[in-house]
C-alpha positions as CSV (number, residue, x, y, z in Angstrom):
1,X,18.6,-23.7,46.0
2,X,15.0,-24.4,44.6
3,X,13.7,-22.8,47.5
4,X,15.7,-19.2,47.4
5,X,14.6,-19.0,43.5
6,X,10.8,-19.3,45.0
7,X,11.6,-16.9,47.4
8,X,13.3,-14.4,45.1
9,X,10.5,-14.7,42.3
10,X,7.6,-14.5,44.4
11,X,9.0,-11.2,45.8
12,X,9.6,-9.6,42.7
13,X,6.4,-11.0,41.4
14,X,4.4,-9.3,44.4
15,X,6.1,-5.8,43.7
16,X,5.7,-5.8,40.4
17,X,2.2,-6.6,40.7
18,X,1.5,-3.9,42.9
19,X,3.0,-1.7,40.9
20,X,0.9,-2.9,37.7
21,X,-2.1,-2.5,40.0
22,X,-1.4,1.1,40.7
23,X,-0.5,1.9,36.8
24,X,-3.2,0.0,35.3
25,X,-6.9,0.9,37.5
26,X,-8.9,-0.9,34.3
27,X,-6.7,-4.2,34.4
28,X,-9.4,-5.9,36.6
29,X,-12.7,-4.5,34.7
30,X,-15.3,-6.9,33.5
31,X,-13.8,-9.1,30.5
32,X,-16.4,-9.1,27.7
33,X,-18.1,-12.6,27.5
34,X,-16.0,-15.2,25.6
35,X,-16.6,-19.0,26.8
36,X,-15.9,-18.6,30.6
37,X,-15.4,-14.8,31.6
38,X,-12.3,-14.6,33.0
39,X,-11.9,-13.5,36.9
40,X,-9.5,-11.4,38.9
41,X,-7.7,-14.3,40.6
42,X,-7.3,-15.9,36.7
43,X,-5.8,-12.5,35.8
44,X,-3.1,-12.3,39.3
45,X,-2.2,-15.7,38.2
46,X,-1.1,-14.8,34.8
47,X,0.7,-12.0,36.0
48,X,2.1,-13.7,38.4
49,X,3.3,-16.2,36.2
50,X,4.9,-13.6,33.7
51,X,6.8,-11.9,36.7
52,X,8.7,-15.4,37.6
53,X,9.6,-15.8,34.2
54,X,11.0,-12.4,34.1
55,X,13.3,-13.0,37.4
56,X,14.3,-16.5,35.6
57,X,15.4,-15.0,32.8
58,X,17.3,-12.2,35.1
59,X,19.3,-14.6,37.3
60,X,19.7,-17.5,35.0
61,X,20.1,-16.6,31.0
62,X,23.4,-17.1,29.8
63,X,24.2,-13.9,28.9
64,X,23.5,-10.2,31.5
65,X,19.7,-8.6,30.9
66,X,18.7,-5.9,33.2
67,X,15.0,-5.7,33.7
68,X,14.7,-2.9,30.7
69,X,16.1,-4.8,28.5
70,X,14.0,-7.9,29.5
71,X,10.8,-6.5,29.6
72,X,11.6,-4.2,26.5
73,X,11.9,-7.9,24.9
74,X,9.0,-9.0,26.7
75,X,7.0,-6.1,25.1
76,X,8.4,-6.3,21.6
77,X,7.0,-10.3,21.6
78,X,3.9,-9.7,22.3
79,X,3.4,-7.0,20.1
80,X,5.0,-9.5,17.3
81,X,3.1,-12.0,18.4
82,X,-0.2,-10.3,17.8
83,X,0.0,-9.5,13.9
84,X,1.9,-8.8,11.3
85,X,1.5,-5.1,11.7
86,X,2.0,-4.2,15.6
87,X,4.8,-3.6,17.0
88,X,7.0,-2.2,19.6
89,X,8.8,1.2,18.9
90,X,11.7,1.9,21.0
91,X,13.9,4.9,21.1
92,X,15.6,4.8,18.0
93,X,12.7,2.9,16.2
94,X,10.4,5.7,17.7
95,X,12.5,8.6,16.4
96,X,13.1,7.2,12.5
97,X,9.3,7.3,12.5
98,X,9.2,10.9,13.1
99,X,11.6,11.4,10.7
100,X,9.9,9.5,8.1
101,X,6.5,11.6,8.6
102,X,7.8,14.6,9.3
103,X,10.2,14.9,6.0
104,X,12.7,13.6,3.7
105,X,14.9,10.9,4.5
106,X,17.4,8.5,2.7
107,X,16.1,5.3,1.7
108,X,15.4,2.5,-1.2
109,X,11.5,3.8,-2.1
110,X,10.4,0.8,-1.2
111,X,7.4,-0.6,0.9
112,X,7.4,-3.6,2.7
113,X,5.2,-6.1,4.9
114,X,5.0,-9.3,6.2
115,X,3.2,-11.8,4.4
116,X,3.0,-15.5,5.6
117,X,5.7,-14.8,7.9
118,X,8.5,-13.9,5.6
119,X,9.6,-9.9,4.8
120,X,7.6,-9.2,1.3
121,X,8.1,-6.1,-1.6
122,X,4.5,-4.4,-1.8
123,X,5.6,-2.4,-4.2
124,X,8.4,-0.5,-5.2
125,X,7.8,3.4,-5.4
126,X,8.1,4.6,-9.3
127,X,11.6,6.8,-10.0
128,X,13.3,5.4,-6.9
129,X,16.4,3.6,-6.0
130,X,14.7,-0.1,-5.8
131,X,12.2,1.0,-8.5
132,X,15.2,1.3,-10.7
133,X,17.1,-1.5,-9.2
134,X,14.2,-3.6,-11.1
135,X,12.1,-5.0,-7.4
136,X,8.8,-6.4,-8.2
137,X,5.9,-6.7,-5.6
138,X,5.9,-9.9,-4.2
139,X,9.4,-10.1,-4.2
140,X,10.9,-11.9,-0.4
141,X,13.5,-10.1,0.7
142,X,15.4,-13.4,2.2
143,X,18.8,-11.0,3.9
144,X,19.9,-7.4,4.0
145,X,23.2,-7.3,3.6
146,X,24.7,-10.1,5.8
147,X,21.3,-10.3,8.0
148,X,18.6,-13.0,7.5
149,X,15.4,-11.7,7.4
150,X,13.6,-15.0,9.0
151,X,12.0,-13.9,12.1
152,X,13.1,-10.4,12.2
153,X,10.5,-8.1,12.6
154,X,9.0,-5.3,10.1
155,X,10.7,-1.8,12.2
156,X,14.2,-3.9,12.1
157,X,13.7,-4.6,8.3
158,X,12.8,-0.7,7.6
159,X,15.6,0.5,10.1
160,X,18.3,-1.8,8.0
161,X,17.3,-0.4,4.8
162,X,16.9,3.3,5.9
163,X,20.6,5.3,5.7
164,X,22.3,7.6,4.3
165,X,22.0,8.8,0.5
166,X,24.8,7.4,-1.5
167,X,25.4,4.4,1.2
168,X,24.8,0.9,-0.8
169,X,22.8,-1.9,0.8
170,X,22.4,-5.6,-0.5
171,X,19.4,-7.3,-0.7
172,X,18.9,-11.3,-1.5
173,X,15.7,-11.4,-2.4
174,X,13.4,-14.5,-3.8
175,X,11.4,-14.2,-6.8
176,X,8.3,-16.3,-8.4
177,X,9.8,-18.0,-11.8
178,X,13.4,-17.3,-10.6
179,X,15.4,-20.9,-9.9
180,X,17.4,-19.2,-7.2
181,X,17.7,-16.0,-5.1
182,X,19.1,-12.8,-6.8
183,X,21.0,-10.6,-5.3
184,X,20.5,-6.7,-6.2
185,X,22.6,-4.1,-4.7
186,X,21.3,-1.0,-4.0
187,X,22.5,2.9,-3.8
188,X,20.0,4.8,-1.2
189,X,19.0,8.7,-1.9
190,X,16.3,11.1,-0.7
191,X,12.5,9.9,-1.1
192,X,10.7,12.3,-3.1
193,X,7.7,11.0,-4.3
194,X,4.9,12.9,-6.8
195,X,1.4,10.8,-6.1
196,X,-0.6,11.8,-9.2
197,X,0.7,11.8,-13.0
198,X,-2.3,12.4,-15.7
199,X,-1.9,11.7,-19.1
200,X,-4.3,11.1,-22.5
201,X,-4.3,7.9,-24.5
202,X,-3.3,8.7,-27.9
203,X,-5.9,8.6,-30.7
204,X,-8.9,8.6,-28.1
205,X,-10.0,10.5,-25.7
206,X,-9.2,8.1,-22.4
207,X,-7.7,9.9,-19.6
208,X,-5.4,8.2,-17.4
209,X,-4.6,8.3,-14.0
210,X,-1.8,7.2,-12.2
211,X,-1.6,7.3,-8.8
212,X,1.6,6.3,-6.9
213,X,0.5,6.6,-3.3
214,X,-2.2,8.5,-1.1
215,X,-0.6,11.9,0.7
216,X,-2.2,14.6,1.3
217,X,-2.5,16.0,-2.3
218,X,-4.2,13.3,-3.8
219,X,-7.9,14.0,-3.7
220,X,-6.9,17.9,-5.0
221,X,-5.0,16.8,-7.5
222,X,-7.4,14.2,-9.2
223,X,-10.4,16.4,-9.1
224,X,-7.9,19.1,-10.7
225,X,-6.9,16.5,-13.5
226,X,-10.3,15.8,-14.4
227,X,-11.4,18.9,-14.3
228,X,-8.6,20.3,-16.6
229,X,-9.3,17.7,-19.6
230,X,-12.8,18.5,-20.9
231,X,-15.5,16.2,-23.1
232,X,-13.2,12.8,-21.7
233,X,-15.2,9.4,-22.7
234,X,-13.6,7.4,-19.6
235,X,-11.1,7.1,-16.9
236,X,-8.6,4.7,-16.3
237,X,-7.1,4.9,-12.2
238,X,-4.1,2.7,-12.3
239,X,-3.2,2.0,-8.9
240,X,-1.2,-1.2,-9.8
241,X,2.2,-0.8,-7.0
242,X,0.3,1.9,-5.0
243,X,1.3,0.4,-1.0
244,X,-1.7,3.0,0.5
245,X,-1.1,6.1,2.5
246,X,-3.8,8.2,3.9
247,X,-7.0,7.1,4.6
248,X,-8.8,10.6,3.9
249,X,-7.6,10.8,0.5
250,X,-8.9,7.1,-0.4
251,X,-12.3,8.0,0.6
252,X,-11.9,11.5,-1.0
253,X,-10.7,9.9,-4.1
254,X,-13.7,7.4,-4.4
255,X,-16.0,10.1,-3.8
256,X,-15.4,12.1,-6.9
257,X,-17.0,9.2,-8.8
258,X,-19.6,7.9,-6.4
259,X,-22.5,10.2,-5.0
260,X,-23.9,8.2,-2.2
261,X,-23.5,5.2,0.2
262,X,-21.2,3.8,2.1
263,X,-17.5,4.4,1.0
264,X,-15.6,2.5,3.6
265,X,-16.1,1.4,7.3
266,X,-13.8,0.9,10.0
267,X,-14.8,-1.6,13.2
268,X,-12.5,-2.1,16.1
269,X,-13.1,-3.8,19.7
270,X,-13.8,-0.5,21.0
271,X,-16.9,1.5,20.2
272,X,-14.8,4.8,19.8
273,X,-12.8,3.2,16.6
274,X,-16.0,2.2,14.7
275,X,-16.7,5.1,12.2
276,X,-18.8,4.8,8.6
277,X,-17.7,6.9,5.8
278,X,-19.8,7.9,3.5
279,X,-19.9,9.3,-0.2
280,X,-21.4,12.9,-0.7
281,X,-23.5,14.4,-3.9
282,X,-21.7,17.6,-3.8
283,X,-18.1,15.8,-4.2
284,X,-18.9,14.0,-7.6
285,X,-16.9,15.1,-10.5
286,X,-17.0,12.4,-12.9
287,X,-20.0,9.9,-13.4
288,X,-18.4,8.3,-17.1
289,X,-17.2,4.9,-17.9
290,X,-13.8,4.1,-15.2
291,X,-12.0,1.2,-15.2
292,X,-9.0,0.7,-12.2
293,X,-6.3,-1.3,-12.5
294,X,-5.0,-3.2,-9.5
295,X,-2.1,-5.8,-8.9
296,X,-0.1,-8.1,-5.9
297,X,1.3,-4.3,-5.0
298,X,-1.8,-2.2,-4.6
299,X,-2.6,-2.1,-1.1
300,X,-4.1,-0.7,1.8
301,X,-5.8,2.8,0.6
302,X,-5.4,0.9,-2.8
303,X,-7.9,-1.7,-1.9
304,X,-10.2,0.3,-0.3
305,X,-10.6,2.5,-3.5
306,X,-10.5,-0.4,-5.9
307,X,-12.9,-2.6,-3.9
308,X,-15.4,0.2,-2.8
309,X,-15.8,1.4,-6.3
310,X,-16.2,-2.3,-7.1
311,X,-19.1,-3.0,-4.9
312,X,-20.8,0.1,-6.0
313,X,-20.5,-1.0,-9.4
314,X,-19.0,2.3,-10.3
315,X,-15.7,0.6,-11.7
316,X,-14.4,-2.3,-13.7
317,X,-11.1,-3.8,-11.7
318,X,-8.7,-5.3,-14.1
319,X,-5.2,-6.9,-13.2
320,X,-4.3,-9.2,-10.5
321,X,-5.8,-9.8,-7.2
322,X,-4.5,-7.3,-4.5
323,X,-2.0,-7.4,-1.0
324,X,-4.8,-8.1,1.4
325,X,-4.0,-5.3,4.1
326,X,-7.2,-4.2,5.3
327,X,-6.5,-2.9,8.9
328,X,-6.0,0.1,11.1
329,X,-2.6,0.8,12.9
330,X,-2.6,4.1,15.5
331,X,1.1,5.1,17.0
332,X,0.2,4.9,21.1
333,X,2.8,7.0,23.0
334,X,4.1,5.5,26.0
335,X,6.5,8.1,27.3
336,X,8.0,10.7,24.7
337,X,11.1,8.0,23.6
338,X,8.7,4.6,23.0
339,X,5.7,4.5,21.6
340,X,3.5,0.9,20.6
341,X,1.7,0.7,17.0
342,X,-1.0,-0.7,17.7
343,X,-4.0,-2.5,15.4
344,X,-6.9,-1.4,17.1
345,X,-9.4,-1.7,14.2
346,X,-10.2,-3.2,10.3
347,X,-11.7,-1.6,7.4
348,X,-14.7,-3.1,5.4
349,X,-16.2,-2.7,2.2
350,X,-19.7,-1.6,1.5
351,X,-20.5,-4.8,0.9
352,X,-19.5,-6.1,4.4
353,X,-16.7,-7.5,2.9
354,X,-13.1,-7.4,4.5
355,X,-9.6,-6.7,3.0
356,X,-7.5,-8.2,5.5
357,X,-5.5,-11.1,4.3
358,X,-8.1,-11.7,1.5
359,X,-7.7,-8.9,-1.2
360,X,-9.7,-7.5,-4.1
361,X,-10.0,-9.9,-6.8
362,X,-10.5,-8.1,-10.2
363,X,-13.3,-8.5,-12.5
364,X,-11.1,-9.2,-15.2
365,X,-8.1,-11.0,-14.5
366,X,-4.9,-10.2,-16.5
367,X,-1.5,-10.7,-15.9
368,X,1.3,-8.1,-16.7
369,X,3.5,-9.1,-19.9
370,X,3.4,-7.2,-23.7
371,X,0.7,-7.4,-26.0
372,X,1.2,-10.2,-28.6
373,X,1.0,-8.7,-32.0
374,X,1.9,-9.3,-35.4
375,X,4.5,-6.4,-37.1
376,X,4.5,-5.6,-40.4
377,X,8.9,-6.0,-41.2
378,X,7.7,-3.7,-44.9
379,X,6.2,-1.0,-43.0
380,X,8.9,-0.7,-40.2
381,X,11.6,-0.6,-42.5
382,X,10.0,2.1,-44.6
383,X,9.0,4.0,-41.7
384,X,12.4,3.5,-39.9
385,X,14.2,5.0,-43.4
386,X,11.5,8.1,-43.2
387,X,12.9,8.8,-40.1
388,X,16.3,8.8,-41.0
389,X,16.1,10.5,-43.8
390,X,14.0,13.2,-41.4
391,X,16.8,12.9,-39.1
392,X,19.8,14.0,-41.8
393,X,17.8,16.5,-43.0
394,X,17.0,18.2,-39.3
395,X,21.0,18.1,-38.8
396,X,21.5,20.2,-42.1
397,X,18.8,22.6,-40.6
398,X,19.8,22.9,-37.1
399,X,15.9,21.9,-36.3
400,X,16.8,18.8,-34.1
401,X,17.4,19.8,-31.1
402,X,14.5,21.6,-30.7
403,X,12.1,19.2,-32.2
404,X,13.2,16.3,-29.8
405,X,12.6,18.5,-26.7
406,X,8.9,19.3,-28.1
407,X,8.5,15.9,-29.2
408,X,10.1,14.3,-25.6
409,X,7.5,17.7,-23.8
410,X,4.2,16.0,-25.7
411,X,5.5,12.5,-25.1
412,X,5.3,13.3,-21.1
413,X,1.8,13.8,-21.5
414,X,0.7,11.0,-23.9
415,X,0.4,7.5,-23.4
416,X,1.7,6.2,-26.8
417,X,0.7,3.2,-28.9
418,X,4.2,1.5,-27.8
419,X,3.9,2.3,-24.0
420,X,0.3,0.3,-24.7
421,X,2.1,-2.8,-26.8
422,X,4.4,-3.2,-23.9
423,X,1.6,-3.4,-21.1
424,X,-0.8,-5.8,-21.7
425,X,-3.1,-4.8,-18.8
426,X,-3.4,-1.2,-19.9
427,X,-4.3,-2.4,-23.4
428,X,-7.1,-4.3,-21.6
429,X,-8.3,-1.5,-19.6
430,X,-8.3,1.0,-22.7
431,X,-10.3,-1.9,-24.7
432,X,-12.8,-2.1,-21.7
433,X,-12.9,1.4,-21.6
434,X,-14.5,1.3,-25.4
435,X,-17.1,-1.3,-24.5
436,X,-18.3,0.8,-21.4
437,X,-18.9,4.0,-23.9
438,X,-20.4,2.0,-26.5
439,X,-22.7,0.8,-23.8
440,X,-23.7,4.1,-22.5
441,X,-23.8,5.2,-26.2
442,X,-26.9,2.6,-26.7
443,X,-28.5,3.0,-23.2
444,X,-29.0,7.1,-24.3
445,X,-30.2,5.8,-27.1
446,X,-32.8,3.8,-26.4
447,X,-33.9,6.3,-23.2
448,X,-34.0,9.1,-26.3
449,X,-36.5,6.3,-28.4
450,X,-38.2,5.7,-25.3
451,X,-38.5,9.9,-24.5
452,X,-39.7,10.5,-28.1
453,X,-42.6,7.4,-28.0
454,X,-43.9,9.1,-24.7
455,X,-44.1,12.7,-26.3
456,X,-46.3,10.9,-29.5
């Protein structure tokens, strides 16, 4: 018996290794050095070794594999097995990507990774399904539906919560603070999402950015936002639940406030994936005071914006520390129904620094919660009978209608005193904001002082 299994594995072992030989003509090239370089008969033997397991598994597992199936499983391991973020696409895997990129497609709004093994919320996307289902970054998504999560990779995770609109999916999900799971049921619908919202800060003149995610409008329309709201005295780029996007626009977007250096860099094993990106003069819209904030959900093109503006001291980061997803995935077809996604490189800071698995840390930590203030009881109540009084008399007029679509209009624009009592972390950016301009206000000072002196 023991001898036929030798038998049968060693002849499937030697055609399969011919036909790897024939497929693959740069298997056998030189190995770069790495303790002892490994040889040609070291690589045979490790194929050779991965070809009886194969026939094993064929003739013995309890349950019928053909040899697609097996090495399909084979592949999808490996690619597991090497990070968080590879992986294997099949068929149907292969096409739902297409779909995603190419258009619009029914889901949660919801980006996910794997963090420390288990399926993690790195943000929900704002005015979508889980947005509205109340999901918080950092939020473990323990089962969908009936389906554990635990050792199931990220493409089965996505492909479980992707459907239909108006099809319902449950998630169990963990959260920090919670004493046991929660269970949230959620009603999928078609993704759109708008990256950029501008608004000013009531009372000053503080613009404020938010950006959602980086597609292909981003860089456009920031520089059109800035360029629209004249005589601003600072910035503030919220990219607190931004999951990334497109590299292009993070660099574009860090070069309308930064007019030279190094932006971002990407190194990979191969020469070909190394590339330095650099900031240009001509780019530079805005050199005022800028504060960004950042959280546990800004990742990716996130942290590459927040930490590069960061290390050119262009920026003050305030919030929490970031995702820690600083590498470079490329789709590699291997016919036109499976494709791999492959890490093949990992983005670093101008300062050298890396993102992967390590974050930006803000300058100013603050976590999210309202703004602890004292209210006046006298002054609401007279305030709150003012606007009753308003109210009645609008209704006698036939005024109110109108009046609460202009007023609801300007509110869409303006970030009110209440939307800054309720977020503590805005409040802090706006208050940092002041310092900065007070700053610059006494550095033109004293460069006036010091002009004036040289003229004498």
């Amino acid at each position: 018996m023991q001898k036929n299994i030798k038998y049968i594995s060693l002849g499937f072992a030697s055609t399969l290794l011919a036909t790897s030989l024939m497929l693959s003509p740069s298997l056998f090239a030189k190995a770069e050095p790495k303790g002892r370089q490994e040889t040609t008969q070291d690589k045979l033997q490790a194929l050779a070794k991965f070809t009886k397991v194969i026939t094993l598994v064929e003739k013995y597992y309890v349950d019928e594999l053909n040899i697609t199936d097996i090495i399909n499983k084979a592949i999808s391991g490996l690619l597991t097995n090497l990070d968080a973020h590879s992986s294997f696409l099949d068929k149907k895997s292969y096409k739902e990507l297409q779909i995603q990129t190419e258009g619009e497609f029914g889901g949660l709004g919801i980006t996910v990774g794997i963090r420390d093994g288990a399926l993690t919320v790195i943000a929900p996307i704002e005015d979508t399904p889980a947005y509205k289902a109340g999901l918080k970054a950092g939020d473990i998504i323990l089962k969908i539906d009936d389906k554990s999560t635990l050792n199931m990779t990220l493409d089965e995770a996505v492909s479980l919560m992707r459907g239909k609109p108006k099809t319902s999916v449950v998630l169990t999900i963990i959260r920090k603070g919670e004493s046991k799971p929660l269970v949230v049921k959620i009603v999928r619908d078609i993704i759109k999402v708008k990256s950029v919202y501008s608004k000013m800060v009531e009372g000053s003149k503080i613009l404020y950015l938010r950006v959602t995610n980086f597609d292909r409008k981003v860089e456009r329309n920031v520089r059109k936002a800035i360029k629209s709201h004249k005589n601003i005295e600072g910035i503030i780029l919220d990219l607190r639940n931004n999951p990334g996007g497109l590299l292009s626009q993070a660099v574009g977007l860090v070069d309308l406030f930064v007019d030279k250096g190094v932006i971002v860099s990407q190194k990979g094993r191969a020469e070909g994936e190394d590339e330095v990106y650099k900031a240009s003069k001509i780019s530079t819209v805005y050199k005022g005071p800028l504060v960004v904030l950042v959280n546990e959900g800004s990742a990716s093109a996130s942290e590459i914006v927040s930490g590069s503006l960061q290390d050119h001291k262009r920026a003050v980061i305030v919030g929490q520390k970031t995702f820690g997803k600083g590498s470079v995935q490329v789709i590699m077809p291997i016919d036109k129904n499976e494709a791999l996604r492959l890490t093949i490189a990992r983005y670093y800071l101008p300062s050298g620094r890396t993102i992967q698995a390590v974050g930006v840390t803000p300058d100013i930590t603050v976590y999210p919660g309202k703004v602890p203030h004292q209210e006046d009881k006298l002054a609401i109540k007279e305030s709150e009978l003012k606007k009753h009084l308003k109210s009645e008399l609008e209704k006698i007029e036939g005024k109110k209608k109108a009046k609460k679509k202009k007023e609801k209009n300007k509110k869409k624009n303006i970030i009110t005193k209440e939307d800054i009592l309720n977020d503590i972390q805005l409040k802090t950016a706006i208050d940092t904001i002041k310092v900065l301009e007070i700053s610059k206000s006494k550095d033109t000072t004293l460069e006036n002082k010091k002009d004036t002196k040289k003229k004498k």
